[in-house]
N, C-alpha and C positions, 0 to 999 in steps of 0.2 A: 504494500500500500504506500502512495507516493506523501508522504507526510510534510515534504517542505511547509508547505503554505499554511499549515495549521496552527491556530494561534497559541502562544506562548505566556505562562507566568513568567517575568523578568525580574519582578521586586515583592517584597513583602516586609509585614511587621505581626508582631503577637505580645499582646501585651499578658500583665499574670494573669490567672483565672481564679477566683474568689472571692471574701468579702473585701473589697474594694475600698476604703472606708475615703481616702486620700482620692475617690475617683465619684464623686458626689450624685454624680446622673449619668446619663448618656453621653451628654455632650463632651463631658471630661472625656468617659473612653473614647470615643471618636479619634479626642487630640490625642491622645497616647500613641495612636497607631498610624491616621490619615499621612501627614509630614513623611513621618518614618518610612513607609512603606516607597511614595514615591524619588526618595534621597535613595534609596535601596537600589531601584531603578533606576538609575541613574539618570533620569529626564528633569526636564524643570516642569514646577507644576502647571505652566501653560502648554505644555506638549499634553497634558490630560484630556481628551476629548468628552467624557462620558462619565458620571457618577452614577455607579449603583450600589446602595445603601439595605444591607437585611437586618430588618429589627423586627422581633415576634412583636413585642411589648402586649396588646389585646389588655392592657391595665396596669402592666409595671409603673411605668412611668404615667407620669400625665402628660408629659410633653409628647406627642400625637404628630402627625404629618414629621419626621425629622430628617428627611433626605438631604434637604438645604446647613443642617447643621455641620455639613463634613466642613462648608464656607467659612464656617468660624473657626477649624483649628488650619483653613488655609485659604485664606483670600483672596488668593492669587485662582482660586478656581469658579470664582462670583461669575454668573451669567451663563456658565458650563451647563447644561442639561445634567437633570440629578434626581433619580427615579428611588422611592424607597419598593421594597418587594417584602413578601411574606409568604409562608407555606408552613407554617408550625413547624417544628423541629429545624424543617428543611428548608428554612430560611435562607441561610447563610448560600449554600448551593441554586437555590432559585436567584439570587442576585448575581453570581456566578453567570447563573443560562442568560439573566439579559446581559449581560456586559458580552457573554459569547456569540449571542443573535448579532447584539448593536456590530459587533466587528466583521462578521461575516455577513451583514446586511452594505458593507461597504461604506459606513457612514464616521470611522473615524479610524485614528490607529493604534491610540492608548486608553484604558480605561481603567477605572478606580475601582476596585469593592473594598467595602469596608462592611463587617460582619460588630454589632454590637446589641449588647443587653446587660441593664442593668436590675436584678432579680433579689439582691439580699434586701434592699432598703422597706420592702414588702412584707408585711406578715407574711407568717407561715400557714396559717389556713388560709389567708388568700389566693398566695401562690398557688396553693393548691388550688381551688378554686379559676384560675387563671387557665391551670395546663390544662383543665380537666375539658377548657374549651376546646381543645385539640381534637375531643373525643367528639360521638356520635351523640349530642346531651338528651333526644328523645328515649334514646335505649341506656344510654349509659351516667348520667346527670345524676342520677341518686347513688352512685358507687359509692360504696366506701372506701376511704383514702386516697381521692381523687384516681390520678392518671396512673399512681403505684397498685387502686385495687384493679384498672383497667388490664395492666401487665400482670395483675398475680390471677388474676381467673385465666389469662392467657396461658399460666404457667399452671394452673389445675388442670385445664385442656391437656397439655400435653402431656403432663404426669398422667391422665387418665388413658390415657392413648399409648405413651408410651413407656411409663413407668418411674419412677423417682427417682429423678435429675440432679438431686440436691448437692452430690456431691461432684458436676459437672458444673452448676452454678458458680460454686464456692471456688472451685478450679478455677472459671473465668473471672472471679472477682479477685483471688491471689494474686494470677498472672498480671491484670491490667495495672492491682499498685504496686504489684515489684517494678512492674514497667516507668510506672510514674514517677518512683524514685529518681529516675535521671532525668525528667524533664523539668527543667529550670521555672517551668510557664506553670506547672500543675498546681490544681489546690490543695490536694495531700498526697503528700509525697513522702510517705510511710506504707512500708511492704509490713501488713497484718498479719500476711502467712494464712494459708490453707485453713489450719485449725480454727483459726478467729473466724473466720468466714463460713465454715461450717458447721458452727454449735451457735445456736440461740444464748442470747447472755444480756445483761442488763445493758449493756454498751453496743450489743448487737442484737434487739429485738426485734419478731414480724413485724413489717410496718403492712403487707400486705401477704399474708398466707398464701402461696410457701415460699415468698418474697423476705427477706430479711433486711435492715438496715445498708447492709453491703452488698447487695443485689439491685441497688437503686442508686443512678445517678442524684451528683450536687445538684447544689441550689447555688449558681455560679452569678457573679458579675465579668465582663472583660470583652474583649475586642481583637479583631484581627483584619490586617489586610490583606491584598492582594494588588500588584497591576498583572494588567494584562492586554500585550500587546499583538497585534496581527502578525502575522509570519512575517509578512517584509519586513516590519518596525523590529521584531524581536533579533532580525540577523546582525543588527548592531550593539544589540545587549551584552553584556560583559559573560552574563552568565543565562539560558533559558530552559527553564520546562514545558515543554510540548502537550497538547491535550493530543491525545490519540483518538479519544473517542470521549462523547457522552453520550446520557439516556435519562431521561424523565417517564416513568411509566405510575400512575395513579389510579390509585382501585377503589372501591365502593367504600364509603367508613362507617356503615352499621356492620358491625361485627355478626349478628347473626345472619345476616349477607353473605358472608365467605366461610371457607372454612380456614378459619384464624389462625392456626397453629402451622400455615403452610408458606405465608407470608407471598405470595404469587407476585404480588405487584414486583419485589423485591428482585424475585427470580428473571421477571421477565427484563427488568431494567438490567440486568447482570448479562444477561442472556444476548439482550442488545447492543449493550457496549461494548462487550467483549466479539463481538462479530463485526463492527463496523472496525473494531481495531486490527481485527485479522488474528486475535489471537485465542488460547486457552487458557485457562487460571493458572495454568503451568509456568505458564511464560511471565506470571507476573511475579515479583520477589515479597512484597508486604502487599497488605490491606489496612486500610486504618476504617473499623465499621461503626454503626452507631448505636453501642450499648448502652443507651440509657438505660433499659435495666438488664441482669444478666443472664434471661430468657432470651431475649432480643439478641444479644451475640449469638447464644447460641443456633437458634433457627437460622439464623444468617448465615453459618457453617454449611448449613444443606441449602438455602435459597442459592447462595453463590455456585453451589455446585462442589464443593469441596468434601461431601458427602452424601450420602443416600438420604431422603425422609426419613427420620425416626433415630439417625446415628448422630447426633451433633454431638454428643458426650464424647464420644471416639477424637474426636480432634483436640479437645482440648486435654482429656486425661490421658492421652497416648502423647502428647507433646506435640503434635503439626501446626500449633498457631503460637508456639514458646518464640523469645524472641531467636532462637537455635534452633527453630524447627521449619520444617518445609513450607510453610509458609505463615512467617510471624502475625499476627492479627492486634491489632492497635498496641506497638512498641511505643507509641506517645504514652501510653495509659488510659485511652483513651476517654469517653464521658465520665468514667465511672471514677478515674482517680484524679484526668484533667480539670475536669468541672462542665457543666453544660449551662452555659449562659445563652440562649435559645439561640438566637438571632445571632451570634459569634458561631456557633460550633461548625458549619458546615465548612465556614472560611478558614476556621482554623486546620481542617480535615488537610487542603487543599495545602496548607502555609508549610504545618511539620510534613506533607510529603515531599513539598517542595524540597525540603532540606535534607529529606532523605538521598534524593535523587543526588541531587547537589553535593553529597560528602560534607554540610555543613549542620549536620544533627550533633555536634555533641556529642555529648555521654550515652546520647540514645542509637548513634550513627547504630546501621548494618553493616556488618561486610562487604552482603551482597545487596543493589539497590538499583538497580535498571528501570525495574518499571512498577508502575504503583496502581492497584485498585482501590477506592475511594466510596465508600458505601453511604449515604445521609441519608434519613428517613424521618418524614411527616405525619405526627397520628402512629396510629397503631397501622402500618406497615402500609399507608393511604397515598402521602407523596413519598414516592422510590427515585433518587436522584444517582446515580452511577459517574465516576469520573476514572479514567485510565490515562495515566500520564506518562510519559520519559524522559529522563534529561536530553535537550536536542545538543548535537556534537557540534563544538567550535570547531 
């Protein structure tokens, strides 16, 4: 597949991920990242064509319409076209697809995203209340414990089907914080170990049966960017990452609509990316997916293809998705130890693979790092967003 002309990430920023306290609203994280990301890039911020901006918020904040705000931490970008986007979870990545439409519609050569949410300054029943809008509220509005009892009936489903997981869970909750431990951006970044993750205890209780405290992504503040530029613009970039492919595939969101525990939309967006790229999961070296809770990773194991229906446990407790195994699955740590500040995390998906690719991860690098799958997901398993990357060669 002739990949010149496919557009390229050139610059980025990521700011921490947590309670934020020095970072007061939105508009702080913005500045944290917007600047940063395009000095990364090495353009000036007039060579920016196009602002796209992903914030869930749906109540976080009150400040409401904020695509224009990226202009206050850079002013040099006033007058620029500057679109906010949303897709619950998959935010961050829906802001991604228009900055990728806007370039391949011919209409510019550089473009901004910036992925932000600001979530702790919020009660805590409210937030919950907030995500729980993610869900289907005619079927699912009266759930107990919001969008965690949405994933834990998810996770009864499959125990009933397939049998008791628990110690596949806890495996995918150990893995993501040892992972976490090397990522400088995470909000905890302490490896719990297996054991803590699979015994109930007063510092690990159900928050959603058979969901436990470490089975459930943060409650995150933070930000992250992106440019991205067109194939010709990118051939002058110091350093670029290639989109190979992507895929938006979106399914029904009443749950008794589908059969749940299958995650289809998931599969099919995997199924599409990976063909327009020309490749097999084989060919890719990491995934970075989006365990918000750690049911969610697991079913992703088998949506991607990297197991049969009904084996996800197999991947994790056999070691195939360790950061040493055949194919590492979120060596960021990802939601679950990173932090899931709604409207950031898709950008973020995007930022540490960049860095993957690049040889500039840090503590977190791989050996091996060629090419990257990219999984962000909306709702319970509703918007499916797929991204396949490579570093493109100087």
């Amino acid at each position: 597949m002739d990949t010149i002309g496919n557009p390229c990430i050139i610059g980025w920023s990521h700011s921490r991920f947590g309670k934020l306290d020095d970072a007061p609203d939105a508009e702080a994280l913005i500045g944290l990242v917007a600047r940063q990301a395009i000095e990364d890039a090495g353009i000036d911020p007039a060579d920016v064509d196009a602002v796209f901006l992903g914030q869930f918020n749906a109540g976080f904040v009150r400040q409401d319409f904020p695509s224009s705000l990226v202009f206050q931490a850079v002013p040099e970008l006033r007058f620029k076209p500057a679109t906010r986007y949303e897709n619950a979870c998959a935010t961050g990545s829906a802001a991604i697809h228009g900055a990728l439409d806007f370039l391949a519609a011919g209409r510019g050569r550089y473009t901004l995203v910036v992925g932000v949410e600001k979530m702790t300054a919020t009660p805590g029943p409210r937030v919950g209340e907030i995500l729980l809008s993610a869900s289907y509220l005619k079927d699912e509005g009266e759930v107990p414990a919001g969008f965690a009892g949405v994933f834990g009936r998810i996770a009864e489903a499959y125990f009933q089907r397939y049998g008791d997981q628990s110690d596949a869970l806890a495996a995918i909750a150990a893995k993501n914080h040892a992972n976490g431990v090397d990522n400088p951006w995470a909000q905890m970044r302490k490896d719990l170990g297996f054991a803590f993750c699979r015994a109930e205890s007063d510092r690990n209780p159900f928050v959603a049966p058979p969901l436990k405290r470490t089975d459930c992504s943060l409650v995150s503040d933070g930000a992250a960017a992106l440019v991205i530029a067109s194939g010709e613009a990118a051939a002058g970039a110091r350093r670029a990452v290639r989109f190979l492919a992507t895929a938006q595939v979106n399914d029904l969101m009443p749950i008794p609509a589908r059969d749940i525990i299958r995650f289809e939309g998931a599969g099919r967006a995997w199924g599409q990316a990976l063909a327009t790229a020309g490749l097999g999961l084989d060919d890719l070296s990491f995934v970075e997916t989006h365990d918000c809770f750690t049911i969610a990773e697991l079913i992703e194991y088998e949506a991607m293809g990297l197991v049969p229906e009904g084996q996800g446990a197999r991947a994790v407790l056999e070691g195939w998705t360790a950061r040493d195994g055949r194919l590492p699955v979120n060596r960021s740590g990802g939601l679950k130890s990173k932090g899931h500040p709604i409207g950031a995390t898709g950008v973020s998906m995007h930022v540490l693979s960049a860095m993957q690719l690049t040889g500039e991860a840090g503590d977190m690098q791989l050996p091996r790092a060629d090419r990257a799958g990219i999984f962000n997901m909306g709702g319970a398993a509703v918007a499916n967003y797929v991204s396949v990357l490579e570093r493109a060669a100087k």
